[in-house]
C-alpha positions as CSV (number, residue, x, y, z in Angstrom):
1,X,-40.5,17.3,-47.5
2,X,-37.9,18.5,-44.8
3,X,-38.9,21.8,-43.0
4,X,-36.5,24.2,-41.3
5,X,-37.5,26.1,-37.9
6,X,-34.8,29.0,-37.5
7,X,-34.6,29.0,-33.2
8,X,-31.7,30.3,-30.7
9,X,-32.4,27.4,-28.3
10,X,-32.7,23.5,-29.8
11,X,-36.0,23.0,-27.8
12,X,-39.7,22.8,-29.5
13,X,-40.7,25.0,-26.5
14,X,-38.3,27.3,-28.1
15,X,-39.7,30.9,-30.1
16,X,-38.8,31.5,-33.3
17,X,-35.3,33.7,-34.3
18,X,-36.5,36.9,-35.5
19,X,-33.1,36.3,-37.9
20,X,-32.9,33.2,-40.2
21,X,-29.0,33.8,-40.8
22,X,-28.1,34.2,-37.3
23,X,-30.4,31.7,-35.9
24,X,-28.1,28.9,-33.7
25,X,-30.1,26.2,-34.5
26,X,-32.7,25.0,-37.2
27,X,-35.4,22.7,-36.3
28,X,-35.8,20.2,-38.6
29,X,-39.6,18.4,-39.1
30,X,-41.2,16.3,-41.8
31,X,-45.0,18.0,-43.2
32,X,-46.8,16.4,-40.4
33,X,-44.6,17.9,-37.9
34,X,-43.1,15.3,-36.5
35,X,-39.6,15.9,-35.5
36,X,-36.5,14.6,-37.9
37,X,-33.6,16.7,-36.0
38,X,-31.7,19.8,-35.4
39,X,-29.2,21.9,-37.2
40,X,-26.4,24.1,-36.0
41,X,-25.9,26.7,-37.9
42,X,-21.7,27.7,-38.4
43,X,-22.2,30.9,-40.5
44,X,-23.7,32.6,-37.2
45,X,-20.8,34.7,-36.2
46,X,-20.0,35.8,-40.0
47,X,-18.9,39.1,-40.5
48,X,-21.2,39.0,-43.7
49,X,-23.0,36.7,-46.6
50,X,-24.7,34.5,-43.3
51,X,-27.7,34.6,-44.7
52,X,-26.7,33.3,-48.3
53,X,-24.6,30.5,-47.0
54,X,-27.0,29.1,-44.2
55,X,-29.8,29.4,-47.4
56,X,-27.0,27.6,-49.0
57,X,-26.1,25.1,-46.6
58,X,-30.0,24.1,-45.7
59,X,-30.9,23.5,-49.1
60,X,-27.8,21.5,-49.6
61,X,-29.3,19.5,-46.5
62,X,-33.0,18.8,-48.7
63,X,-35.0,21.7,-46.9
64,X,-37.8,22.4,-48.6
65,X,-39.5,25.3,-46.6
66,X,-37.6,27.6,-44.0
67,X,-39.3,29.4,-41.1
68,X,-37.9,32.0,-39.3
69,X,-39.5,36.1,-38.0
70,X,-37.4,37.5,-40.8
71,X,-35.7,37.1,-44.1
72,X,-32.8,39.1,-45.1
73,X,-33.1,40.3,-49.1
74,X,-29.9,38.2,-49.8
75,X,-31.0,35.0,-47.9
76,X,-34.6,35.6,-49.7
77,X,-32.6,35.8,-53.2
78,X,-30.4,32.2,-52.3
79,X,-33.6,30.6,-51.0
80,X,-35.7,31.3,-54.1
81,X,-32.4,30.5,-56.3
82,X,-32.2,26.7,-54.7
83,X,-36.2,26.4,-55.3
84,X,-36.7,26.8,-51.3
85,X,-40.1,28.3,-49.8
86,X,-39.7,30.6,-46.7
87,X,-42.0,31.7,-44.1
88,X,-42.1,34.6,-42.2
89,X,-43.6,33.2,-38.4
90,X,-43.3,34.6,-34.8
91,X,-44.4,32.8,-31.7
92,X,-43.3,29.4,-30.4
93,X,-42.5,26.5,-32.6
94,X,-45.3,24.6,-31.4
95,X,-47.4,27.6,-32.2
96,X,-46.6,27.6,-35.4
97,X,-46.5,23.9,-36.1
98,X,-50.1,23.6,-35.0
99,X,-51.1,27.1,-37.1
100,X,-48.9,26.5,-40.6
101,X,-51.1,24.9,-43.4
102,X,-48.2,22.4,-44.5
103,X,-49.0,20.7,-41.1
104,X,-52.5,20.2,-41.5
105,X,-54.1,16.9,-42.5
């Protein structure tokens, strides 16, 4: 299971982007939270539909879950559509990597 942390900076000390779409950068970790990567994300500057193409583009990539502060109804409707789960989180990612079920042994 690959899990996708929407962030503006590519660091684990990094909070979470309150907007999946126009997030930089996804963190990428496996479901014990270890670390597999990053992600740039190229539908940032968009003028519109960033949200359905970086849903797009991460499940194309094997995501499984997505975290971000916020969803957008369109991203919502791709992410369900390619059988992706999606969290809404706030804090940093190593908050939420120690408080997010999926992590827990």
């Amino acid at each position: 299971m690959k899990i996708a942390i929407a962030v503006n900076n590519k660091d684990q000390n990094s909070q979470i982007s309150e907007r999946a779409g126009r997030a930089s950068h996804y963190l990428i970790f496996d479901e014990k939270g270890k670390a597999l990567g990053d992600i740039s994300n190229p539908f940032l500057e968009e003028r519109g539909g960033a949200g359905t193409a970086t849903a797009e583009m991460l499940a194309d990539k094997g995501i499984s879950v997505v975290i971000a502060g916020d969803f957008g109804r369109k991203m919502t409707d791709a992410l369900e559509n390619r059988g992706v789960r999606y969290y809404k989180e706030e804090g940093s990612v190593e908050e939420v990597l120690k408080k997010v079920t999926i992590f827990k042994k």
